[in-house]
C-alpha positions in Angstrom: 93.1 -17.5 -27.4 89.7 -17.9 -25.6 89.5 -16.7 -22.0 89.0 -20.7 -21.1 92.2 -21.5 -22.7 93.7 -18.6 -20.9 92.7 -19.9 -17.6 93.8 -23.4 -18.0 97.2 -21.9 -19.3 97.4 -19.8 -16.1 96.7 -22.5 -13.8 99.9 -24.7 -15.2 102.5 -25.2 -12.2 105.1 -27.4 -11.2 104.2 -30.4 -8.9 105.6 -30.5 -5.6 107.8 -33.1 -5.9 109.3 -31.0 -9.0 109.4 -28.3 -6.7 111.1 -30.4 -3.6 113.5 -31.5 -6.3 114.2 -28.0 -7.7 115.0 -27.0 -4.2 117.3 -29.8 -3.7 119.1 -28.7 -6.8 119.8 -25.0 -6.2 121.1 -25.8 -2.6 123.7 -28.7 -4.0 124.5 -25.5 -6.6 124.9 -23.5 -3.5 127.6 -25.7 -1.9 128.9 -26.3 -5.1 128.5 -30.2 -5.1 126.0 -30.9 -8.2 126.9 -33.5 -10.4 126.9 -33.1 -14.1 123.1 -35.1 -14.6 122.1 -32.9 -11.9 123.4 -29.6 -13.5 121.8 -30.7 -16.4 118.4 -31.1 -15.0 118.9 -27.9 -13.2 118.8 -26.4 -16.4 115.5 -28.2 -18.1 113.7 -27.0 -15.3 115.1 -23.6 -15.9 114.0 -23.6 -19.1 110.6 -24.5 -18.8 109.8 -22.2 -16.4 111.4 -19.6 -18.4 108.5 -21.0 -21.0 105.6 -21.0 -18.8 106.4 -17.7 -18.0 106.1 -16.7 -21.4 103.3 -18.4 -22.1 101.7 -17.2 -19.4 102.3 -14.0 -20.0 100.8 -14.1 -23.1 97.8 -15.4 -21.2 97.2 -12.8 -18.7 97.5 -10.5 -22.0 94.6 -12.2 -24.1 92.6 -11.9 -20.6 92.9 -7.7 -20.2 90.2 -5.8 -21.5 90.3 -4.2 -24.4 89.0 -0.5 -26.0 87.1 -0.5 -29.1 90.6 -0.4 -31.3 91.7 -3.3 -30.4 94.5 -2.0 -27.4 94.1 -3.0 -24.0 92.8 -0.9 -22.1 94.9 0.7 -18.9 
């Protein structure tokens, strides 16, 4: 992965409207009034952040600095 494609991979967040809605969510999951549909999009956004988080990790890995043996370097 090139440090570019790293970057751009690093910079990937949720909107704020996605976030505003997320927020929404977990507080109707709080009181314990969310509607099936809403349950269910509770849990795609779960999931995708769960991805990005994966995928970003794997960013921030490919962007470390390495030793001559190919190990990152601590």
């Amino acid at each position: 992965m090139s440090p570019e494609s790293a970057q751009a991979i690093l910079s990937l967040r949720f909107s704020p409207s996605d976030e505003r809605r997320m927020r929404e969510l977990m507080e109707k999951n709080n009181q314990g009034i969310m509607a099936p549909d809403e349950q269910a999009e509770m849990e795609a956004f779960r999931r995708i952040g769960s991805f990005l988080a994966i995928v970003q990790a794997t960013a921030r890995l490919h962007l470390k600095p390495h030793d001559g043996n190919g190990h990152s370097a601590a």
